[in-house]
N, C-alpha and C positions, 0 to 999 in steps of 0.2 A: 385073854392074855393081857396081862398089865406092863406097859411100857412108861418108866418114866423119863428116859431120853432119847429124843432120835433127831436125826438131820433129812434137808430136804433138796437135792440140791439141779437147778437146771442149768443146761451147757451153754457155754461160747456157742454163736453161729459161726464158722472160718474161723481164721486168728484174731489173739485179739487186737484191737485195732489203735488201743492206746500206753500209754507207759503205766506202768501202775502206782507211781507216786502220784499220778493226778487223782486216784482213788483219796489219798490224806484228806484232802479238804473239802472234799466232799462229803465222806461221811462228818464230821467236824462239823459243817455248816447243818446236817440232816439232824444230830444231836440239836445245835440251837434252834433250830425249829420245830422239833419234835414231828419229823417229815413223815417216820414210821409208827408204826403202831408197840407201844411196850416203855418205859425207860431205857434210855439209849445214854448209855456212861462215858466213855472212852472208845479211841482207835488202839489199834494195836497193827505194829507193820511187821508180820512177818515174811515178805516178799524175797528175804534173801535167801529162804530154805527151799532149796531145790524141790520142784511139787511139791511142796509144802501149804500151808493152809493160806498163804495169802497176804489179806488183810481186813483184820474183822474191826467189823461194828460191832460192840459189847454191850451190852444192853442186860438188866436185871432179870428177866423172864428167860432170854434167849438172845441169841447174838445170829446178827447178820456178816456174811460174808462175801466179798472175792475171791473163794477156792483154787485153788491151783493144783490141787492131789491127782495122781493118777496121769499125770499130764492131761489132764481136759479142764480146764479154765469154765469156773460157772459162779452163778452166785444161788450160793447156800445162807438156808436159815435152820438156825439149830436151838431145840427145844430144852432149854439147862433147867429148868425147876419141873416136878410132877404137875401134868397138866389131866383138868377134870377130862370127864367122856371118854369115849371106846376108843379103842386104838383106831377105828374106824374116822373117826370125829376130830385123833389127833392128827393124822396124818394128813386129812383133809384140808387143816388150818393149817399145817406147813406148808404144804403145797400152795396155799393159797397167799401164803407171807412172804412164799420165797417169790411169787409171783409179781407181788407188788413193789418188791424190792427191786426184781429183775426191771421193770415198768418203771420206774424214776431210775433206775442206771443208765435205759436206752434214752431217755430223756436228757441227761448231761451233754449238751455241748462239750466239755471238755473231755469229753469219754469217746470223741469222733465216731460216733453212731454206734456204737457196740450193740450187738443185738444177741438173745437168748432164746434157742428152740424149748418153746413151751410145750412142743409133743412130745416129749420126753424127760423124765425123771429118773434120779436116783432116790433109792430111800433106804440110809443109814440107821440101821434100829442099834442105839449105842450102848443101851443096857444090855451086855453079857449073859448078867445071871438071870433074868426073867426070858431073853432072846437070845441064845447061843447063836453061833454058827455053826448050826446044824443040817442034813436033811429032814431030821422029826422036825425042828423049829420052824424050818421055812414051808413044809409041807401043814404046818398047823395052823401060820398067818396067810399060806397062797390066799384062800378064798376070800379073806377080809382086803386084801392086798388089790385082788382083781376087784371086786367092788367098788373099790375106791378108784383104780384105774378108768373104772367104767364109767363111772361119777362125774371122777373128771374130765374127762375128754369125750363126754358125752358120748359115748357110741361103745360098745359089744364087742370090737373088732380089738380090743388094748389087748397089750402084748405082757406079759410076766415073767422076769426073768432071775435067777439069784445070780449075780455076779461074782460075787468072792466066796472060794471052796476051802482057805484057809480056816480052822477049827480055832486059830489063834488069832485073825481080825472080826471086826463087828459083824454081823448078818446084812448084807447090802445086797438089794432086790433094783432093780432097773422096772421102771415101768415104761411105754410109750404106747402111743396112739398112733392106727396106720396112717402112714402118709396122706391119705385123702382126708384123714379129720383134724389134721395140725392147721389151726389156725393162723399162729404166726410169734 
């Protein structure tokens, strides 16, 4: 199955621990440094939208984020251009961006130690017409989905679940890893 966008996104641990104006210059500084991996363009603050998306890093490839949706506070990377390899291989490198991203946030001093359970993932398939929110759809990526579960959290024991039974939002699968193999 061919996906050309989807998002990646891991949770707050507890609340979060700082304002999220100190997110502005942060990413601001991660652009002049080119902190992340991709062209990194512009902030955008949208914090004032009730669960709303936040505040993203924009970036030419894919943009990173501060998510606030759903009311669970994470940081999301989202894949905006068709990216080569299996949907296996994309979703891998999300997880693996939003990881790195999550790992220089906990890093901020000014973010008063914010921290993200890496045992756990959403993953937003945001292409519609190739991924509905279906039962056929999500019963035809489960097994690509648990593989890449397993992948990542190294262990057999990862958890697969669909989240949203709405026909009219994206196809959103939760992954996690049992509690003995969350690293941190």
């Amino acid at each position: 199955m061919q996906v050309n966008r989807l998002s990646v996104k891991y949770f707050v641990q507890g609340d979060v621990p700082f304002d999220l104006d100190a997110l502005i210059p942060v990413f601001q500084r991660w652009i002049q440094e080119h902190a992340l991996e991709g062209l990194l363009i512009d902030v955008a603050d949208y914090k004032h939208v009730f669960q709303g998306p936040g505040v993203f890093l924009i970036g030419h490839e894919g943009d990173y984020s501060f998510d606030l949706r759903a009311g669970r506070a994470g940081v999301m990377y989202t894949f905006k251009r068709e990216q080569p390899g299996t949907l296996e291989e994309q979703v891998s490198r999300a997880l693996q961006l939003a990881e790195e991203a999550g790992r220089k946030l906990e890093a901020e001093p000014s973010l008063n130690g914010v921290r993200f359970n890496y045992g756990e993932a959403e993953i937003i398939l945001l292409d519609r017409l190739n991924t509905p929110n279906t039962p056929e759809a999500y019963d035809s990526l489960r097994d690509t989905l648990q593989a890449v579960a397993a992948a990542h959290f190294q262990t057999l024991s990862a958890s697969i679940e669909s989240v949203q039974s709405d026909p009219r939002k994206c196809l959103t699968v939760r992954i996690a890893a049992s509690p003995e193999n969350v690293v941190g």
